[in-house]
LOROLO-79626 format. One line per 8 residues: number of its first residue (from 1); for each residue x, y, z of N, C-alpha, C. Coordinates in steps of 0.02 Angstrom, whole numbers, plus 50000, padded with zeros to 5 digits. Layout:
N
NUM = X:Y:Z:X:Y:Z:X:Y:Z; ...
END
This chain:
325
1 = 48848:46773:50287:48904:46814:50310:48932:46788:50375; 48906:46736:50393:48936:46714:50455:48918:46727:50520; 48965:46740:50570:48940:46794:50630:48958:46839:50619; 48974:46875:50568:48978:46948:50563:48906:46987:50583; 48929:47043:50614:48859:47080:50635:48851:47129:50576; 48800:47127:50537:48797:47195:50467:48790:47284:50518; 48823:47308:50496:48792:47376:50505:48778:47418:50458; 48732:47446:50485:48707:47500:50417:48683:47568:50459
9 = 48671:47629:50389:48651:47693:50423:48627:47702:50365; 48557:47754:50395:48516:47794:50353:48525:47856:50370; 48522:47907:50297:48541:47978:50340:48482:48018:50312; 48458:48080:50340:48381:48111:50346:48364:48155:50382; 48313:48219:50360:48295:48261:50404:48222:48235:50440; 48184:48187:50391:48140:48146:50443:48091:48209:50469; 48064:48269:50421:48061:48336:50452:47976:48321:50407; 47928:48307:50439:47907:48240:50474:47921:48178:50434
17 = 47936:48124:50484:47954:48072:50465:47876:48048:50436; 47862:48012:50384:47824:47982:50348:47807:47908:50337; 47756:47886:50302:47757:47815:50300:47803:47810:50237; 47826:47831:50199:47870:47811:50160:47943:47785:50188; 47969:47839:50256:48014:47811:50287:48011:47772:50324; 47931:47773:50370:47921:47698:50401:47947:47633:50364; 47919:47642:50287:47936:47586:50246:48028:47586:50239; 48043:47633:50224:48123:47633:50183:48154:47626:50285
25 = 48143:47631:50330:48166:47580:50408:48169:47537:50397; 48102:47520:50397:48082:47460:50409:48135:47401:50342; 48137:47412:50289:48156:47375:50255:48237:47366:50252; 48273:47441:50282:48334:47430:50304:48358:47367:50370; 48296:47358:50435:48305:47324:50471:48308:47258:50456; 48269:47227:50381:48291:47181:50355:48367:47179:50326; 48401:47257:50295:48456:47216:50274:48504:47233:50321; 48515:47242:50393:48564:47258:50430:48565:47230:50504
33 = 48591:47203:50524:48587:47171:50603:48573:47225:50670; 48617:47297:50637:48606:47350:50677:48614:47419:50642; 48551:47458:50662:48560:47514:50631:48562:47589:50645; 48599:47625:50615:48595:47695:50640:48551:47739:50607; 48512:47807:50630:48472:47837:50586:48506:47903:50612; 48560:47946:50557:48579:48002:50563:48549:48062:50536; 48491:48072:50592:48444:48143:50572:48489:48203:50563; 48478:48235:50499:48519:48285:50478:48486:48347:50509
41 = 48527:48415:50544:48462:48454:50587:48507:48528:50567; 48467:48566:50563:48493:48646:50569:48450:48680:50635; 48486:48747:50656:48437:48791:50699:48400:48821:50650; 48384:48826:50591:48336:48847:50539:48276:48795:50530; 48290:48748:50569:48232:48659:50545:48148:48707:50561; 48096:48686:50514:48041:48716:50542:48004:48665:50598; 48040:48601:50592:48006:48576:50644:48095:48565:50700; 48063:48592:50763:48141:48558:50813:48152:48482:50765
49 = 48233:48473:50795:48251:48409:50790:48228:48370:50843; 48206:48426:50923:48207:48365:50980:48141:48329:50971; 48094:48359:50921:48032:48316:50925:48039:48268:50851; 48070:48272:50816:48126:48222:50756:48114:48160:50791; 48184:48185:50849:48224:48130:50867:48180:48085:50917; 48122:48125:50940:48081:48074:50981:48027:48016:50960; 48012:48048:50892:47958:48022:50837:47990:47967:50817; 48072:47971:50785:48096:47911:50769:48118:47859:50798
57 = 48156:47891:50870:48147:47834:50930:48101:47786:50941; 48032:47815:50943:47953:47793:50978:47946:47743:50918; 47952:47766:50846:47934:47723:50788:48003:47662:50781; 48054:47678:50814:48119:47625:50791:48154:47613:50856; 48117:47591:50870:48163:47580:50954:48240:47528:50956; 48227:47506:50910:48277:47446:50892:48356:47484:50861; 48369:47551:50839:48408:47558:50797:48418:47632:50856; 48489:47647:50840:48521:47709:50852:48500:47758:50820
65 = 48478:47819:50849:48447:47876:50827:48497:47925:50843; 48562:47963:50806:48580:48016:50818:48557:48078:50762; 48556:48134:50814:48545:48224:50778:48617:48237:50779; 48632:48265:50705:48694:48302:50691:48652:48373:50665; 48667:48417:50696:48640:48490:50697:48706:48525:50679; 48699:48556:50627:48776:48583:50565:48732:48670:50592; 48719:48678:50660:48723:48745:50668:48689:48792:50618; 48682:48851:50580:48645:48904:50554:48596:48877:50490
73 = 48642:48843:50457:48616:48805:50385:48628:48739:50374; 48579:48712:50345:48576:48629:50340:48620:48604:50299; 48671:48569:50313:48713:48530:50263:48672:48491:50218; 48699:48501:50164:48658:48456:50088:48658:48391:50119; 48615:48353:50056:48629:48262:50108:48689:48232:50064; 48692:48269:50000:48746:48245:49945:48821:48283:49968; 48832:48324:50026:48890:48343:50050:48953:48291:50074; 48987:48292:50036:49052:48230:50044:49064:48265:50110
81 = 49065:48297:50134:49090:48304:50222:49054:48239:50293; 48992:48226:50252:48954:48202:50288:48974:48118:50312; 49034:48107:50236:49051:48042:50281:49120:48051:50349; 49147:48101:50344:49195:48128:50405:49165:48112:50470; 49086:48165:50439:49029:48159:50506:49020:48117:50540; 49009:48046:50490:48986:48001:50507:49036:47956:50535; 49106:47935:50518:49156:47908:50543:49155:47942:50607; 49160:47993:50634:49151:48028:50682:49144:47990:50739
89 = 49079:47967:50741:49009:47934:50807:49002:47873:50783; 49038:47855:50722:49042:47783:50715:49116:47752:50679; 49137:47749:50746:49213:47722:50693:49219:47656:50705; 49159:47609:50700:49180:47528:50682:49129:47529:50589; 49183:47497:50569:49154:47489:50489:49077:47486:50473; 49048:47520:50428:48979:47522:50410:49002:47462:50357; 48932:47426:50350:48924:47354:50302:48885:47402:50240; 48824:47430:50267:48758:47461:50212:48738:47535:50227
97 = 48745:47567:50174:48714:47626:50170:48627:47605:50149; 48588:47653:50157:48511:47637:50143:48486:47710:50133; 48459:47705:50086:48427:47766:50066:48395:47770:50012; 48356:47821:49980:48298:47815:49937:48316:47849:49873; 48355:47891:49881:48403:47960:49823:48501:47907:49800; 48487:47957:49755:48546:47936:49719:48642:47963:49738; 48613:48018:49829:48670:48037:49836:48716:47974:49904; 48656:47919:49903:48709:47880:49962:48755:47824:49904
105 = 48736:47844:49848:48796:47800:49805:48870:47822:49819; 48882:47879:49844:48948:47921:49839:48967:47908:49922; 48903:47905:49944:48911:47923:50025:48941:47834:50072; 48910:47789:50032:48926:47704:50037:48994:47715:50018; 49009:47741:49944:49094:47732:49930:49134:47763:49976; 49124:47813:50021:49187:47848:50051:49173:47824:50129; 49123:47790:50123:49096:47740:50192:49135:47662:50173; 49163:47651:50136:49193:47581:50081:49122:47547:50101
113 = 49061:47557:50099:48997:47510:50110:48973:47512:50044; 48913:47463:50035:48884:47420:50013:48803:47485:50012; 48810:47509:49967:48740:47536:49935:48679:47503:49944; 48612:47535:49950:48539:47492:49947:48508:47562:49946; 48470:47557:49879:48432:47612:49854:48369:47593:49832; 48328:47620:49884:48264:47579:49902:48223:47612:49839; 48223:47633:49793:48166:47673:49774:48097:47636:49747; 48077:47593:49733:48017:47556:49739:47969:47560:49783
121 = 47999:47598:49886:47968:47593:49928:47931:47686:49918; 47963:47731:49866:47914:47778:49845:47888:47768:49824; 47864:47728:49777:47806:47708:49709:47753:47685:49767; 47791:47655:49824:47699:47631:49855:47674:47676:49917; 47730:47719:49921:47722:47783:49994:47727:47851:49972; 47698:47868:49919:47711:47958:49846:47710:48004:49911; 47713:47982:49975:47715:48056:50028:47783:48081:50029; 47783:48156:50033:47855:48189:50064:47829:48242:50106
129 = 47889:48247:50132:47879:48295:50204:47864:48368:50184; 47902:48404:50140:47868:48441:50132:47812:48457:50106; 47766:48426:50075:47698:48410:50041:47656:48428:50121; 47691:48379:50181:47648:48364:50237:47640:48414:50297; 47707:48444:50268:47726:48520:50331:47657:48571:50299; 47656:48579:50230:47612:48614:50184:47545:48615:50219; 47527:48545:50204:47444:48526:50216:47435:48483:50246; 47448:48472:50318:47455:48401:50347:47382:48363:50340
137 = 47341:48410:50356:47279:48359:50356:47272:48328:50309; 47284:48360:50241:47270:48335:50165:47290:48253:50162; 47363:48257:50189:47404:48215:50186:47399:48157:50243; 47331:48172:50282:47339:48132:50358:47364:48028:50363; 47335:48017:50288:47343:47948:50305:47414:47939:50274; 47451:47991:50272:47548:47960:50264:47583:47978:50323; 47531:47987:50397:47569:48053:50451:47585:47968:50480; 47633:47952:50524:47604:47879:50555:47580:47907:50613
145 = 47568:47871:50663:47538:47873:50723:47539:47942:50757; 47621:47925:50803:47649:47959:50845:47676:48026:50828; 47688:48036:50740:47686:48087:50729:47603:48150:50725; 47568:48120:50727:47486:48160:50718:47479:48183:50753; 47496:48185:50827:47468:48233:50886:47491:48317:50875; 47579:48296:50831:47598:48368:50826:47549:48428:50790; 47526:48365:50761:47480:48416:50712:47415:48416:50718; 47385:48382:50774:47324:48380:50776:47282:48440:50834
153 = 47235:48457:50791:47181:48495:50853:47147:48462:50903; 47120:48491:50950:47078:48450:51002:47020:48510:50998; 46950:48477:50993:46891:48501:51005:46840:48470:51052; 46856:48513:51120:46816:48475:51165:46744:48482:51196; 46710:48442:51201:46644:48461:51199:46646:48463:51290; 46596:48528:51333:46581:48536:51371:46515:48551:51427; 46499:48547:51466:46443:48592:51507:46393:48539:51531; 46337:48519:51556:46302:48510:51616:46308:48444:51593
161 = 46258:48402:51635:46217:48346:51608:46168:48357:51567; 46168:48292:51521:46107:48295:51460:46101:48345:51417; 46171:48367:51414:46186:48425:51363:46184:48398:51300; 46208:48323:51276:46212:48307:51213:46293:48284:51231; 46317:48327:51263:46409:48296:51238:46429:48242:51213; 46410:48203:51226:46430:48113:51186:46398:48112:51136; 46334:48141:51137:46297:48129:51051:46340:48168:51002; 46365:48237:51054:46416:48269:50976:46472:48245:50976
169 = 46523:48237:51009:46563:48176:51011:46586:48145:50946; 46512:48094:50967:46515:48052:50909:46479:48065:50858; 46433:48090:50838:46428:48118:50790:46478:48176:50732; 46504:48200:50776:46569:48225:50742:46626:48183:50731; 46628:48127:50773:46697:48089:50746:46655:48040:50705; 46615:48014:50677:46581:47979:50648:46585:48012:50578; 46560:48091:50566:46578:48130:50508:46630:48139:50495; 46694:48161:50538:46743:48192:50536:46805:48122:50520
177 = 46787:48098:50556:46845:48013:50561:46862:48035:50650; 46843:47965:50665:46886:47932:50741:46924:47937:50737; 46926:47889:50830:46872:47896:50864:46873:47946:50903; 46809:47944:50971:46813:48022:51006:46840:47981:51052; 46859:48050:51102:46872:48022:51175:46841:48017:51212; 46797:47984:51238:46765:47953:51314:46751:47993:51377; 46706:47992:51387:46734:48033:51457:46733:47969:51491; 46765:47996:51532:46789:47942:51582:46768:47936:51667
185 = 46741:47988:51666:46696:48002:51735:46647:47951:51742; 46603:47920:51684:46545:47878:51694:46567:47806:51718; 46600:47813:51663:46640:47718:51697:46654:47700:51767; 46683:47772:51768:46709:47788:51857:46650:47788:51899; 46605:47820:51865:46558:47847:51940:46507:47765:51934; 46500:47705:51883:46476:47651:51889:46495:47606:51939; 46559:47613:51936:46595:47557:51970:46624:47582:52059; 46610:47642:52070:46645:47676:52122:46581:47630:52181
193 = 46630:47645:52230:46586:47638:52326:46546:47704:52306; 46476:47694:52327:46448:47750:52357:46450:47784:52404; 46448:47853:52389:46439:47914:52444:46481:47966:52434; 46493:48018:52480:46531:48075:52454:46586:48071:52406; 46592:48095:52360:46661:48109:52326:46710:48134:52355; 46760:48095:52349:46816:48114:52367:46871:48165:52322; 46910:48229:52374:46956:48252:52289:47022:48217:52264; 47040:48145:52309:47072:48111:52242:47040:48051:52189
201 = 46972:48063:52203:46942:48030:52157:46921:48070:52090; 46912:48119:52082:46930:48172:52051:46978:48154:51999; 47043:48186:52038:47127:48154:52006:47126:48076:51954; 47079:48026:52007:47066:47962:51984:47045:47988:51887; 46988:48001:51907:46964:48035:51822:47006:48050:51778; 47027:48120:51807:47091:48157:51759:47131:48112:51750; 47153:48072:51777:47199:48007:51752:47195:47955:51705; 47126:47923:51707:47098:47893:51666:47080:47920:51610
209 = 47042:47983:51599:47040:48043:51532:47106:48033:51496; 47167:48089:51537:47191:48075:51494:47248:48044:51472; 47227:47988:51498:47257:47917:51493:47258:47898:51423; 47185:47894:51420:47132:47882:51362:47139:47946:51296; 47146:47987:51313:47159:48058:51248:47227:48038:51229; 47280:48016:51255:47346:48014:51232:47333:47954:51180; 47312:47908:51214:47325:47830:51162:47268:47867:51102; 47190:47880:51107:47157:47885:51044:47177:47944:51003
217 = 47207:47973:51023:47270:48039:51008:47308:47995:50925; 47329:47964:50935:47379:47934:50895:47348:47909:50831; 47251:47872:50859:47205:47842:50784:47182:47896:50766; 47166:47940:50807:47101:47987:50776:47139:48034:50715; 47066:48077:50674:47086:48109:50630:47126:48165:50651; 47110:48226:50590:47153:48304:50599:47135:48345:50649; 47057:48333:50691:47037:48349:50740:47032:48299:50806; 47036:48291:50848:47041:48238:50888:46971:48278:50920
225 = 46924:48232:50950:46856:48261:50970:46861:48230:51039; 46826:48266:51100:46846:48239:51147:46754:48269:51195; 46753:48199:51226:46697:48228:51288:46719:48235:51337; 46712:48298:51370:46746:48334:51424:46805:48323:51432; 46822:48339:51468:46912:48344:51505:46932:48400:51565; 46991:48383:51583:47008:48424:51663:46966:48471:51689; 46949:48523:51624:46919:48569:51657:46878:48565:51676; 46829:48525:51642:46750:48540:51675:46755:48471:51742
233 = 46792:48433:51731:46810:48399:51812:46819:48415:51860; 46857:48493:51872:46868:48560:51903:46792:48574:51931; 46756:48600:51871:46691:48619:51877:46640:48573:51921; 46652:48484:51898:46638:48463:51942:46654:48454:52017; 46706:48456:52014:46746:48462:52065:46694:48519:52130; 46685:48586:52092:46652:48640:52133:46562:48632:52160; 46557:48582:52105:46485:48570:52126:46494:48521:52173; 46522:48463:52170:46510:48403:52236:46544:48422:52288
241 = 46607:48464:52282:46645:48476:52364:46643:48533:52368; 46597:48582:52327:46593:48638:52354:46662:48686:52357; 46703:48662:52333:46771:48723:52327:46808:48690:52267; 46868:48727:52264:46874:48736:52214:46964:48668:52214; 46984:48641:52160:47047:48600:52161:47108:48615:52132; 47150:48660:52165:47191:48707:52131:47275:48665:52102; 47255:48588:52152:47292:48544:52106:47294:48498:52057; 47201:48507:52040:47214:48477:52003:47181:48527:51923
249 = 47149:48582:51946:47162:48652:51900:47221:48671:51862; 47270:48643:51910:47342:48650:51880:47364:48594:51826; 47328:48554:51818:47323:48490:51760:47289:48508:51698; 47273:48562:51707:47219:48557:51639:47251:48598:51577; 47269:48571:51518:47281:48594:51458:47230:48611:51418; 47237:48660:51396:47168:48667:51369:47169:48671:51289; 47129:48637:51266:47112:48617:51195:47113:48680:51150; 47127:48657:51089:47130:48718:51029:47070:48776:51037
257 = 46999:48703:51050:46936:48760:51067:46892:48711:51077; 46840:48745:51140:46786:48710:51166:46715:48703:51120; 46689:48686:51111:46604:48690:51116:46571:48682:51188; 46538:48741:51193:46518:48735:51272:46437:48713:51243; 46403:48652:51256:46321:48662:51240:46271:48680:51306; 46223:48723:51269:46183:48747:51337:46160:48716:51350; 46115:48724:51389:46056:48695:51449:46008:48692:51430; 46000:48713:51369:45907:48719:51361:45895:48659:51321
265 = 45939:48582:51328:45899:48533:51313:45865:48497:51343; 45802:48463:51332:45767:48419:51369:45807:48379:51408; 45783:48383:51493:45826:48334:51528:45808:48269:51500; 45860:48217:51520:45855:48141:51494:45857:48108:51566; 45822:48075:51581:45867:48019:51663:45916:47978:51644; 45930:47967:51683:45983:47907:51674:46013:47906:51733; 46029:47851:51771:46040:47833:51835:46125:47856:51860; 46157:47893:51810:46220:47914:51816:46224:47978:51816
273 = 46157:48021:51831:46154:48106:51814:46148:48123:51899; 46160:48191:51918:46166:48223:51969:46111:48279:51987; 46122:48326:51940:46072:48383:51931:46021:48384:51906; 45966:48369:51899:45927:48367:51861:45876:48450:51859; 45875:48459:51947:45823:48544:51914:45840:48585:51870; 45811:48624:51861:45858:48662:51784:45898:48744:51832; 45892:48747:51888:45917:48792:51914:45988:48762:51927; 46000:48720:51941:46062:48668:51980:46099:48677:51903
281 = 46049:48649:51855:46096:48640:51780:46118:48721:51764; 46093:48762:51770:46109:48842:51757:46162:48856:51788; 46162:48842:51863:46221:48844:51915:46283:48801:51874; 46260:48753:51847:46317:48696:51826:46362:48751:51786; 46292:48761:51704:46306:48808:51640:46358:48877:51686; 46331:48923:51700:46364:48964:51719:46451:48954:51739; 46451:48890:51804:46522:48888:51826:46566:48856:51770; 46545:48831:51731:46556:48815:51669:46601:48866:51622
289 = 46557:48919:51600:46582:48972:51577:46631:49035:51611; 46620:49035:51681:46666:49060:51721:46752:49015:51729; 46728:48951:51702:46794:48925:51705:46842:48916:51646; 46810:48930:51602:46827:48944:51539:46857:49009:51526; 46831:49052:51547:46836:49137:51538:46903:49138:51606; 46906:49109:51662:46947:49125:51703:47026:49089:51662; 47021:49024:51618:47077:49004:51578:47087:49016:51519; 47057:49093:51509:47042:49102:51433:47044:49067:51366
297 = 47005:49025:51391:46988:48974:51338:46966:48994:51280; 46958:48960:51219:46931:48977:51148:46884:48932:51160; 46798:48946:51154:46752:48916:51142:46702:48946:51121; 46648:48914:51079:46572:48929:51065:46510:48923:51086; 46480:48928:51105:46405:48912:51144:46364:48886:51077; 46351:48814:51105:46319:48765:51071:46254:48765:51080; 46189:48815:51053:46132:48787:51083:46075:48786:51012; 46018:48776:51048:45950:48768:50998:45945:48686:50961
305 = 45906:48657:50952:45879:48621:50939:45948:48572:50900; 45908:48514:50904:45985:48458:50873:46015:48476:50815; 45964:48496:50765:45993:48518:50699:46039:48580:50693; 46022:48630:50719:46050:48695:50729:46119:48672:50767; 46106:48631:50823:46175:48633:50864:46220:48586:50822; 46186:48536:50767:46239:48496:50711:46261:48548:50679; 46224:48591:50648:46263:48627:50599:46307:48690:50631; 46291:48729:50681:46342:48767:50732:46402:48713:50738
313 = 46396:48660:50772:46466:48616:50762:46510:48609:50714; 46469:48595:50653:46510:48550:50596:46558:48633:50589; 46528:48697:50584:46549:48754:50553:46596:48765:50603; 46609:48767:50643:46670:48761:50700:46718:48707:50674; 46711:48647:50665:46760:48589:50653:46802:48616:50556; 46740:48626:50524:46747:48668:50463:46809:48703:50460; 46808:48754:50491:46859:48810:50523:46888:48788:50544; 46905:48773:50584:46959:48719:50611:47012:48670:50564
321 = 46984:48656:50515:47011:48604:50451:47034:48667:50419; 47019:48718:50396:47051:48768:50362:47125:48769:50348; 47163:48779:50451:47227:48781:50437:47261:48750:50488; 47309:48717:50473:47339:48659:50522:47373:48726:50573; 47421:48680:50627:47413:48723:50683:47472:48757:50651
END
C-alpha cells in the first residue's frame, strides 16, 4: 500500500475485556498501522466504563481507546447510527473495520472500509464476558492479567512471630494456585543498619509490600494470599516505637478477610524474630486483634495444631470461592 498509513477501529463493550479480545487486538494490530478501540458504554454498564477504559489502555497502549457512553441505554453494536458516531472523533478515512460478529459488515460499508471478521480467534478463546461477569473464578484463565484484581479477593494472613504465616501462605497458594505475597519486612530487617527502628523505615516496608501485592496481584489466582500487610506493620510499628503511626495507619486497605493465627504455636528461633517470651507474643496477639476490631476488619482466629489450623483455613478460602465479589 505504499506510505499509506492503514487505519482501523474495533467497536466493543469489552465489559470484561477477555483473552479472546486480547487475541481479536492483537491480530487487528497486525492488519492496521493505527488503531482505534470504540468502547461502547451506557450508565446501565454493570461494570463502569472508567475501569473498561483503563484495562484496555494498560493491555493496548499502542492504539486509541475512546468511551462513547449513549447515556440511559446501550446502543446495539448493529445500530447504523454508530457509523455517524464514529465519523464524529474520527473524520480522516478508516482503511479496516475488525471485529468478530457479522454486524461490522454493514458498519465497514457506511465506513466505505475494508471488513476483517476474525472469527477463528473464538474457536481458540470460547470465553465471553458475560459467562465471566457470571462466574469469574470459573472462568479465571480467560480473565488476562490486569483485569483479575477487579475480581480478585485478598486473604491475609496475620499475628505474632512463629505463628505459621508463611507456612499458610504458601500452603494455601500452593493448593489454591499462586503465588502468595511475601512479606517484606524480613528482606528488610536482613539487610537494614542495626539498631533502633526508625518510623520511616516502617513506610520503607509498606512500600516494598505493596509494591510486591500489586505486581503478584495480576499472576495470582481468584484469591490472592498474602503474608501480612500495613496493618500488622502498624502493630509493629507499636511494639518497637512504642506509639502508634497514624500516617502510616492511614495506608492500610484492608483485605476481603484476615486469618489472624494464635500464639499457641511452638516458638521456632530464627535470627530474624523479636519476641520470643510468650507474654511479649500475647502482648503482640492481643494488639493484633485490637487493631483489627479498631478497622473493623473481617477475620478468623487461626489456632490448634497444624492440621486443624489447615483445615480452619482451607474452609475460609472455601467460602470465599463461593461468590465472586
Amino acid at each position: 500500500m505504499g506510505g499509506h498509513m492503514t487505519k482501523g477501529v474495533i467497536l466493543g463493550k469489552f465489559m470484561p475485556p477477555h483473552l479472546g479480545h486480547v487475541a481479536l487486538v492483537r491480530t487487528a494490530s497486525y492488519l492496521v498501522d493505527r488503531l482505534t478501540i470504540i468502547l461502547s458504554a451506557s450508565d446501565s454498564d454493570p461494570i463502569p466504563p472508567v475501569y473498561r477504559k483503563a484495562w484496555m489502555e494498560k493491555l493496548f497502549p499502542e492504539a486509541v481507546v475512546i468511551v462513547v457512553n449513549n447515556g440511559a441505554n446501550p446502543l446495539a453494536s448493529d445500530d447504523p447510527d454508530w457509523a455517524r458516531i464514529i465519523r464524529g472523533f474520527h473524520p480522516e478515512p478508516i482503511d479496516r473495520v475488525v471485529g468478530s460478529e457479522g454486524y461490522i459488515v454493514d458498519l465497514a460499508r457506511a465506513l466505505d472500509a475494508q471488513h476483517f471478521i476474525l472469527d477463528p480467534m473464538w474457536m481458540a478463546y470460547p470465553a465471553n464476558s458475560a459467562d465471566i461477569r457470571q462466574d469469574p473464578f470459573g472462568h479465571w484463565q480467560s480473565i488476562p492479567s490486569y483485569v483479575r484484581p477487579y475480581y480478585q479477593k485478598r486473604l491475609t494472613m496475620v499475628g505474632g512471630e512463629s505463628t505459621g504465616k508463611s507456612y499458610m501462605a504458601k500452603f494455601l497458594a500452593e493448593k489454591y494456585g499462586g503465588p502468595y505475597v511475601p512479606e517484606y519486612g524480613r528482606p528488610y530487617e536482613k539487610y537494614r543498619t542495626p539498631g533502633d527502628y526508625r518510623p520511616e523505615e516502617l513506610h520503607f516496608i509498606v512500600d516494598g509490600h505493596v509494591a510486591h501485592r500489586k505486581t503478584l496481584s495480576l499472576k495470582a489466582g481468584p484469591i490472592l494470599f498474602e503474608d501480612t500487610d500495613p496493618l500488622l506493620t502498624a502493630v509493629w510499628a507499636e511494639m518497637l516505637l512504642d506509639r502508634s503511626l497514624p500516617d502510616l495507619e492511614a495506608r492500610i486497605e484492608l483485605p476481603d478477610h484476615y486469618l489472624l493465627l494464635g500464639a499457641d504455636t511452638p516458638w521456632e528461633e530464627d535470627p530474624i524474630r523479636y519476641f520470643a517470651k510468650q507474654e511479649i507474643r500475647q502482648k503482640f496477639f492481643d494488639l493484633t486483634v485490637a487493631k483489627l476490631e479498631a478497622f473493623g476488619a473481617s477475620y478468623t482466629l487461626i489456632e490448634g495444631d497444624f492440621t486443624a489450623r489447615e483445615a480452619a483455613a482451607c474452609a475460609v478460602v472455601d467460602n470465599m470461592l463461593l461468590t465472586p465479589k
